[in-house]
Backbone as CSV, one residue per row, in Angstrom:
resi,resn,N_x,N_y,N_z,CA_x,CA_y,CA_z,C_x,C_y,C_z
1,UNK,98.416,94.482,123.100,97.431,95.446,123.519,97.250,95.291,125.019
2,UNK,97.616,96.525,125.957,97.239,96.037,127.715,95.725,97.060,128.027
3,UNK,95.473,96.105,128.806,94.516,96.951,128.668,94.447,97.640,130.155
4,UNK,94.072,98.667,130.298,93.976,99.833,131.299,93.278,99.109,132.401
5,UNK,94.314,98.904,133.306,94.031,98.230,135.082,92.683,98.749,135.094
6,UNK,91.593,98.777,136.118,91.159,99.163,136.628,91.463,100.099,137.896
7,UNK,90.642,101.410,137.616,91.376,102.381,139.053,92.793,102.882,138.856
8,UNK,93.641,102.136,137.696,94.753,102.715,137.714,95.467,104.078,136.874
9,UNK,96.384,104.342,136.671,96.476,105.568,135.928,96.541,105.430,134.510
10,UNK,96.251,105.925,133.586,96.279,106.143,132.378,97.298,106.683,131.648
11,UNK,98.478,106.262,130.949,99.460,107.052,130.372,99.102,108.242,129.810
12,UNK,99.227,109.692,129.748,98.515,110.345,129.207,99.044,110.604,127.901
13,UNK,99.779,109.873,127.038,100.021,109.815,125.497,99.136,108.967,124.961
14,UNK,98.487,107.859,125.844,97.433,106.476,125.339,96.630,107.331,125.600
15,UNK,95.637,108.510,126.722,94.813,109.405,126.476,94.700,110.252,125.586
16,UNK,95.643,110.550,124.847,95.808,111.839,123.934,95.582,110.631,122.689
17,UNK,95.838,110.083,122.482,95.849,108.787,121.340,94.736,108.201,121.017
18,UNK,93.858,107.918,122.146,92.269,107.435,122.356,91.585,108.696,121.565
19,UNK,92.176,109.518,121.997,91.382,110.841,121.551,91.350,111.464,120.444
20,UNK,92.498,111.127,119.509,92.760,111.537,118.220,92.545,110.570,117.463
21,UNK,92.240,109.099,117.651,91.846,108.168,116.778,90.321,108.288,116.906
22,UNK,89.599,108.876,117.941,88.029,109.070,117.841,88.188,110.007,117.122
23,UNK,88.945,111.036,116.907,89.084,112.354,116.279,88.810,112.368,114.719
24,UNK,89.942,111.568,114.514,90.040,111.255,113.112,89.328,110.278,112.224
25,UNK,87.822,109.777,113.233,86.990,108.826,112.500,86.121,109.821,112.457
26,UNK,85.588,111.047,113.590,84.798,111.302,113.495,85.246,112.765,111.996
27,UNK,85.773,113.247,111.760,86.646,114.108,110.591,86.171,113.534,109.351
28,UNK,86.096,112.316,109.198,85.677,111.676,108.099,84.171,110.959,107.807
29,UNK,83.535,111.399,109.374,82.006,111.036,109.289,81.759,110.042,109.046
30,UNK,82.584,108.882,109.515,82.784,107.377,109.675,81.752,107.003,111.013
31,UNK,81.259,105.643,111.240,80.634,105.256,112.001,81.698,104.155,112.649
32,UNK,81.613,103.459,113.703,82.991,102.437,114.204,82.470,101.393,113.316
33,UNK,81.125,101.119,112.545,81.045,99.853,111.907,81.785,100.214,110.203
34,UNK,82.107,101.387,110.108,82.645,102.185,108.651,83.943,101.913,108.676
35,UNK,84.555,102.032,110.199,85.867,101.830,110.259,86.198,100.736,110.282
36,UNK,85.469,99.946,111.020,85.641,98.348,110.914,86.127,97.409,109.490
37,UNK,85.232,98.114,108.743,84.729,97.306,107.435,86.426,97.802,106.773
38,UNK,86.836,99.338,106.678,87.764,100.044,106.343,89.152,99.094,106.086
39,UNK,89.081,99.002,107.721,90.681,98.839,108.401,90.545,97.324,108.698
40,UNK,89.689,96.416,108.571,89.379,95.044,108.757,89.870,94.885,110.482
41,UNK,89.536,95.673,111.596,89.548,95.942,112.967,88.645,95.314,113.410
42,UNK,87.990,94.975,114.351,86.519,94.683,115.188,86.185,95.976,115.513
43,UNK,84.999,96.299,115.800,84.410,97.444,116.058,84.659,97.341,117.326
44,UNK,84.367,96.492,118.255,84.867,96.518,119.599,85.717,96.989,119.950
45,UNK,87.104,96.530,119.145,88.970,96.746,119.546,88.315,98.507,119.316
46,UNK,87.952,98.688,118.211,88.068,99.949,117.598,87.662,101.100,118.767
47,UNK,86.579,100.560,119.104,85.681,101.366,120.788,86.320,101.268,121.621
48,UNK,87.210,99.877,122.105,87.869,100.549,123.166,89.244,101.284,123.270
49,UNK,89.661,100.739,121.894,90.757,101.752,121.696,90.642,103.424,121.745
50,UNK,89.032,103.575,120.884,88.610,105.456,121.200,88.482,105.467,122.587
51,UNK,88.435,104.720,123.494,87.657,105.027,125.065,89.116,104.989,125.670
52,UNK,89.996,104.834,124.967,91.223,104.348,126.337,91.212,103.673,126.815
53,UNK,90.533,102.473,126.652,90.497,101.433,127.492,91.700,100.123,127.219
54,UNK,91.878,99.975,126.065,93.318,99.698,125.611,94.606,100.277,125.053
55,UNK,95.637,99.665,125.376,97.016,100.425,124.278,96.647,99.961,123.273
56,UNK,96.444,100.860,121.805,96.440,99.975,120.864,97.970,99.173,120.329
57,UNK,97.652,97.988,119.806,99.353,97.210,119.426,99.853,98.023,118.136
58,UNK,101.040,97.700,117.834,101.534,98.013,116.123,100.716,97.943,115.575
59,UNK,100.397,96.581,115.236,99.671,95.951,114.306,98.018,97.202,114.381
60,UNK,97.523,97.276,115.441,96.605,97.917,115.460,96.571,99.487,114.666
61,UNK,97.525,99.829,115.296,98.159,102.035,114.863,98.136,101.478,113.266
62,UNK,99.024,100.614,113.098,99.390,100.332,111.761,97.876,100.283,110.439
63,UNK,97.341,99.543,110.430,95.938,99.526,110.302,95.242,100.795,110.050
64,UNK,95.150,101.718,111.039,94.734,102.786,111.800,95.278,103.934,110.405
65,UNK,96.415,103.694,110.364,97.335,104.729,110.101,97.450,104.952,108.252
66,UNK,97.359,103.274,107.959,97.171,103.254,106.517,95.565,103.523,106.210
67,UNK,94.813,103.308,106.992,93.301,103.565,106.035,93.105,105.317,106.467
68,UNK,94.188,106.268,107.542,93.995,107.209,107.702,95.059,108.292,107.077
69,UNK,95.720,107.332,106.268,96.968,108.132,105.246,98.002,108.692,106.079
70,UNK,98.026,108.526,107.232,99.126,108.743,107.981,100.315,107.767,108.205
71,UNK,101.512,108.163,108.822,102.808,107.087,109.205,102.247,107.058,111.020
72,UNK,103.108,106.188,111.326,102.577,106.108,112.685,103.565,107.261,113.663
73,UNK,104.383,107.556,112.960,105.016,108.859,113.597,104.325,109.867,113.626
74,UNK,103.581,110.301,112.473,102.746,111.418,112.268,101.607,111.278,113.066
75,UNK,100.823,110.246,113.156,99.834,109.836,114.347,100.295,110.600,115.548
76,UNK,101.537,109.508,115.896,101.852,109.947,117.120,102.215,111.389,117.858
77,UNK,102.604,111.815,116.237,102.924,113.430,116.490,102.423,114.181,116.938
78,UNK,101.048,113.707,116.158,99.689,114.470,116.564,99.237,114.722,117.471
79,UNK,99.617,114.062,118.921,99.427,113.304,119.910,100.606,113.906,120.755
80,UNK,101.675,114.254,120.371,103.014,114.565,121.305,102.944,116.381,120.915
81,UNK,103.575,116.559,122.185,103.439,118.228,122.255,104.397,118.634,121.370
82,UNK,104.277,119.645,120.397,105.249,120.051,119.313,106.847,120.221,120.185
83,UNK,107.846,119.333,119.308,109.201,119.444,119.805,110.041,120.616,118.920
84,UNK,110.589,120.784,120.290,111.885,121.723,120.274,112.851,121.345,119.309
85,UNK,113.453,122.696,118.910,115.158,122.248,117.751,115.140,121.258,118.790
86,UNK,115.888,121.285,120.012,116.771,120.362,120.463,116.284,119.543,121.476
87,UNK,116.109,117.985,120.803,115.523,116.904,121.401,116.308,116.175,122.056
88,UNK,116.292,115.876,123.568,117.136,115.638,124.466,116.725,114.333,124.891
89,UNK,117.489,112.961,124.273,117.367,111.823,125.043,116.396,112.017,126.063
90,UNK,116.055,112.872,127.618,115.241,111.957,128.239,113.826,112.646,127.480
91,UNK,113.626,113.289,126.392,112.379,114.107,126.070,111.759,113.249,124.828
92,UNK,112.551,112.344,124.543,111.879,111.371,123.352,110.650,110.591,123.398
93,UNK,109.906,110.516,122.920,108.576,109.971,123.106,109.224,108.228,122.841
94,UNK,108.963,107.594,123.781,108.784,106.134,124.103,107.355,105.456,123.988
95,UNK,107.146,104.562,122.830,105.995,103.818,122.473,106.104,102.456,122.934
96,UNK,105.742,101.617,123.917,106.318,100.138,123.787,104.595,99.362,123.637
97,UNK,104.762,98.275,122.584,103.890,97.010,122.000,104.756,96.142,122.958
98,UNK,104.242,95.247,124.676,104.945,94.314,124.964,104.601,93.131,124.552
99,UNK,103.157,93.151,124.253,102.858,92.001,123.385,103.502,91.391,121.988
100,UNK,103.908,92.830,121.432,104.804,92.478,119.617,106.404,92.184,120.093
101,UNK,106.690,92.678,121.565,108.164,93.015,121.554,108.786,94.130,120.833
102,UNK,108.173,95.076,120.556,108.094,95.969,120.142,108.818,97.151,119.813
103,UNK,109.907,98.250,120.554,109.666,99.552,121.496,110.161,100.418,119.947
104,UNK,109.464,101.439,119.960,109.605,102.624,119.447,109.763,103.999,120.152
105,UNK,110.954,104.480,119.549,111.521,106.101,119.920,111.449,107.316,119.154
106,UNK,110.816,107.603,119.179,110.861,108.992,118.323,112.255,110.348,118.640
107,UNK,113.069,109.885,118.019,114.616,110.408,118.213,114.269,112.084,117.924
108,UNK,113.758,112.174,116.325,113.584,113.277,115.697,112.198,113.428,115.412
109,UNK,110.975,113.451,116.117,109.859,113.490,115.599,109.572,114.616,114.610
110,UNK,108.487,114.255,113.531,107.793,115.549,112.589,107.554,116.805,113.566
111,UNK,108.076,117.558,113.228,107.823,118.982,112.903,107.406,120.132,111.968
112,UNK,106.788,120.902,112.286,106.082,121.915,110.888,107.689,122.330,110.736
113,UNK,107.444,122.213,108.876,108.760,122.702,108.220,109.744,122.002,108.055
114,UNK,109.711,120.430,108.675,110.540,119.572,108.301,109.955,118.377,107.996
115,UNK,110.984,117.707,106.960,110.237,116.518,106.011,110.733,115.712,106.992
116,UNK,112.159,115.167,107.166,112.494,113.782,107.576,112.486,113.736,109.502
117,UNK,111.924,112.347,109.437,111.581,112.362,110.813,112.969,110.865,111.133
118,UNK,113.771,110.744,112.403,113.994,109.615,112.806,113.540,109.018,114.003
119,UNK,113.254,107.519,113.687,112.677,106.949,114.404,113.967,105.519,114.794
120,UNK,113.866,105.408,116.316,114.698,104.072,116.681,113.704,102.987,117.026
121,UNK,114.166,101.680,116.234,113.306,100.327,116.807,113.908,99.459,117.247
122,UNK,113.434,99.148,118.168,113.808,97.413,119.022,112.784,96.466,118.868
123,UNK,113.634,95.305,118.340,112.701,94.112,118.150,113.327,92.953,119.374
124,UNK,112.677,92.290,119.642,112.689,91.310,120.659,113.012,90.653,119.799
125,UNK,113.817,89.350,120.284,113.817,88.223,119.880,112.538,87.277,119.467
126,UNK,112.396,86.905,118.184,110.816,86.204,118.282,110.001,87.082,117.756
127,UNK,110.145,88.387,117.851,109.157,89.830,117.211,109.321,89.093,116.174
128,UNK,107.937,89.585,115.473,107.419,89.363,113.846,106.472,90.459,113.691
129,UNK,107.044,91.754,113.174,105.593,92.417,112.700,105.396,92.777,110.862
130,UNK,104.142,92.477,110.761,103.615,92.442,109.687,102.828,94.281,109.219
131,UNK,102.446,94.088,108.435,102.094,96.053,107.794,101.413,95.605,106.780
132,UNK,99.941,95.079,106.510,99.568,94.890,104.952,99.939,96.036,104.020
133,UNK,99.583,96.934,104.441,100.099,98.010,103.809,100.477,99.378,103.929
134,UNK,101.345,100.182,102.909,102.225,101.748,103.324,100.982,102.285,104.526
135,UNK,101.489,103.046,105.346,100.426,104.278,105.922,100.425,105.324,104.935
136,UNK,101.557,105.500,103.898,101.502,106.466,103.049,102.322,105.990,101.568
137,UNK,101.459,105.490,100.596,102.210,104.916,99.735,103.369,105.980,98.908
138,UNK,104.408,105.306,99.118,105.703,105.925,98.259,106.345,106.535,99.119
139,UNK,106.073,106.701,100.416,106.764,107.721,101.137,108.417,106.730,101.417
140,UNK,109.094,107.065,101.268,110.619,107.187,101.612,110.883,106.367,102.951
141,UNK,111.849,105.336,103.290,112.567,104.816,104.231,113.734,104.761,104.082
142,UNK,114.425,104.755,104.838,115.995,104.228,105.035,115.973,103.595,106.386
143,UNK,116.280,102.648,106.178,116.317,101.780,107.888,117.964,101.169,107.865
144,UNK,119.105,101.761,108.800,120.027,101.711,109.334,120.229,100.279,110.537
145,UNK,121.103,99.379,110.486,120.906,98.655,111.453,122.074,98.766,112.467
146,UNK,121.750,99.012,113.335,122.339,99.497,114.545,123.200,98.311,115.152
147,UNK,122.460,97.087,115.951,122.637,96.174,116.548,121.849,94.997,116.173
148,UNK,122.385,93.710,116.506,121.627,92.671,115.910,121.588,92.439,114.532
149,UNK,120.508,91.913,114.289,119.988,91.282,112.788,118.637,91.337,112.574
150,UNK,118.089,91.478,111.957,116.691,91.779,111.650,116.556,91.528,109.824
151,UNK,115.058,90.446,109.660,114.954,90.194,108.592,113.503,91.361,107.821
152,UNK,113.884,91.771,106.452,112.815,92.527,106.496,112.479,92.334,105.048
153,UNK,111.196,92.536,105.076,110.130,91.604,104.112,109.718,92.990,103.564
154,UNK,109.881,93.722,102.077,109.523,94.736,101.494,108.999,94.431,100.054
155,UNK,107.431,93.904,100.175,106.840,93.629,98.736,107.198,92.264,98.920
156,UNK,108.305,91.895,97.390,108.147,90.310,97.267,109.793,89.748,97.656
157,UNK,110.350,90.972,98.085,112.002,91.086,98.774,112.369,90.639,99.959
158,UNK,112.983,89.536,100.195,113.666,90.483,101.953,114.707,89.903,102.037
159,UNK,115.352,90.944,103.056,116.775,91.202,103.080,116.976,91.002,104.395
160,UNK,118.093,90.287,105.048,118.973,90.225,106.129,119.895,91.508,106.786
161,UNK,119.366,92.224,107.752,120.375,93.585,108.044,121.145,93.437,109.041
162,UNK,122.418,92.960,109.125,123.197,93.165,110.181,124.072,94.491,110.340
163,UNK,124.322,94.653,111.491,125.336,96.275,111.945,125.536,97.125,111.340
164,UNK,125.281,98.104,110.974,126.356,98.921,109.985,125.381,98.748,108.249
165,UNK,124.689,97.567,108.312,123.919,97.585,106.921,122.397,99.019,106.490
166,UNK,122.241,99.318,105.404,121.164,100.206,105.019,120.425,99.311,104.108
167,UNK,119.267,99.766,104.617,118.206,99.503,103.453,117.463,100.460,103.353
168,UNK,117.060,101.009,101.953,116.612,102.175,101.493,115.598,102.168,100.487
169,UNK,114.191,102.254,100.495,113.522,101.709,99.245,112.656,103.087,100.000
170,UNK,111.131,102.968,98.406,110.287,103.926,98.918,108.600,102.496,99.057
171,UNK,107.946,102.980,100.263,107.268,101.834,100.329,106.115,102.235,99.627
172,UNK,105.449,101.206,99.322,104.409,100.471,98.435,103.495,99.503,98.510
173,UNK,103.834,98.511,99.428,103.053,97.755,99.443,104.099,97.030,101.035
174,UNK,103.217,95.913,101.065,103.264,94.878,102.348,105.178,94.864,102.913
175,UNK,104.758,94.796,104.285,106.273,95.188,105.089,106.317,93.750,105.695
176,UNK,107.765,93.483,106.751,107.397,92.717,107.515,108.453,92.574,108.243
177,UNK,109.047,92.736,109.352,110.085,92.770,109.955,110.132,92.197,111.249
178,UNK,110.675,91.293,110.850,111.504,89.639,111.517,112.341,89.418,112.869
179,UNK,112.725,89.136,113.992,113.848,89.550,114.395,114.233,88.088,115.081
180,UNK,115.023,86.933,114.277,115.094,85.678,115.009,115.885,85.646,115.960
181,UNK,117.110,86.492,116.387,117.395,86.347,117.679,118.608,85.924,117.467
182,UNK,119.550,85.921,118.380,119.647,85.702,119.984,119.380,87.005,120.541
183,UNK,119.969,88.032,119.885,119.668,89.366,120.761,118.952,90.020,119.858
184,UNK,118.210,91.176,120.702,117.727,92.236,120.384,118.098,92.749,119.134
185,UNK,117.035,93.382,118.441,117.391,93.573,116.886,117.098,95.547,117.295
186,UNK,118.361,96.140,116.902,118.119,98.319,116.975,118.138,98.129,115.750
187,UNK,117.359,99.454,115.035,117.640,99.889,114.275,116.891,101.225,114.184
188,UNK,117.490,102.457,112.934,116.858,103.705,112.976,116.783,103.678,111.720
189,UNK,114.951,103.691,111.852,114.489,104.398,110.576,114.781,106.415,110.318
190,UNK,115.009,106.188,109.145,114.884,107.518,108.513,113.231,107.654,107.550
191,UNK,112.645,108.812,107.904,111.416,108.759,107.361,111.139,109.853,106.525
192,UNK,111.005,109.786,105.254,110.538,110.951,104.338,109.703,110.869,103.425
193,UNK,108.120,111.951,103.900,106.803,111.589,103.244,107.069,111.961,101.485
């Protein structure tokens, strides 16, 4: 989570983001101590995340996203100006957690009228992120591994993905994806609600 320099500029996707997570508490006539209790957050993180005053982390959206029935693509969607048929490398929405080691790409973001969204991830060496649970239970993955190795924890499973490997389940319960290293762990999720 960084939190916003003082005096300095504001990404305006972390503005649009501040703004749709106040959005979507206030939609449900939640109080920040409602959401707290919800999403097991601090009410604090929760305030300054509505104020912009921090990036929220994975771990945070994640949270966010399951007690708000959303994926964190769809969040983010919400948030990114509706894309064109044709999504052009430099027009991809770039998310980076430098604290998780993180980075997320939205290759193919949601669009009205289409189900499957792709998403590219990079894990750092040392990344460990955890998901207590679906943002949308049952919804559809396929995660492709690009580069590296990455260990991934699905329920009471996990599996080792090197190059060229798929893993394909529909989620349900607790995630967790590993990346011990030496290099950088790619991979592209396929997403279908």
């Amino acid at each position: 989570m960084r939190d916003v320099a003082e005096g300095g500029q504001r990404d305006p996707l972390d503005v649009r983001l501040a703004a749709r997570l106040a959005g979507l508490r206030a939609e449900r006539g939640w109080s920040l101590d409602e959401l707290a209790r919800r999403s097991g957050v601090s009410r604090s993180t929760l305030s300054r995340a509505e104020r912009g005053e921090i990036s929220p982390t994975t771990s945070l959206l994640g949270k966010l996203c399951a007690v708000h029935g959303r994926t964190m693509s769809q969040l983010l969607g919400e948030v990114e100006e509706e894309p064109a048929e044709l999504v052009r490398a430099a027009d991809q929405t770039v998310w980076t957690d430098e604290s998780a080691g993180f980075v997320r790409r939205s290759v193919s973001p949601p669009g009205t009228g289409l189900r499957a969204e792709i998403v590219e991830s990079r894990l750092a060496p040392g990344a460990d992120l955890a998901y207590d649970a679906p943002p949308v239970p049952g919804m559809e993955q396929h995660i492709w591994m690009l580069d590296g190795t990455v260990e991934i924890t699905v329920g009471d499973a996990t599996h080792v993905l090197r190059a060229g490997d798929c893993l394909r389940f529909r989620l349900r319960g607790a995630t967790r994806f590993r990346c011990a290293g030496p290099q950088e762990a790619r991979y592209a999720v396929v997403v279908l609600p």
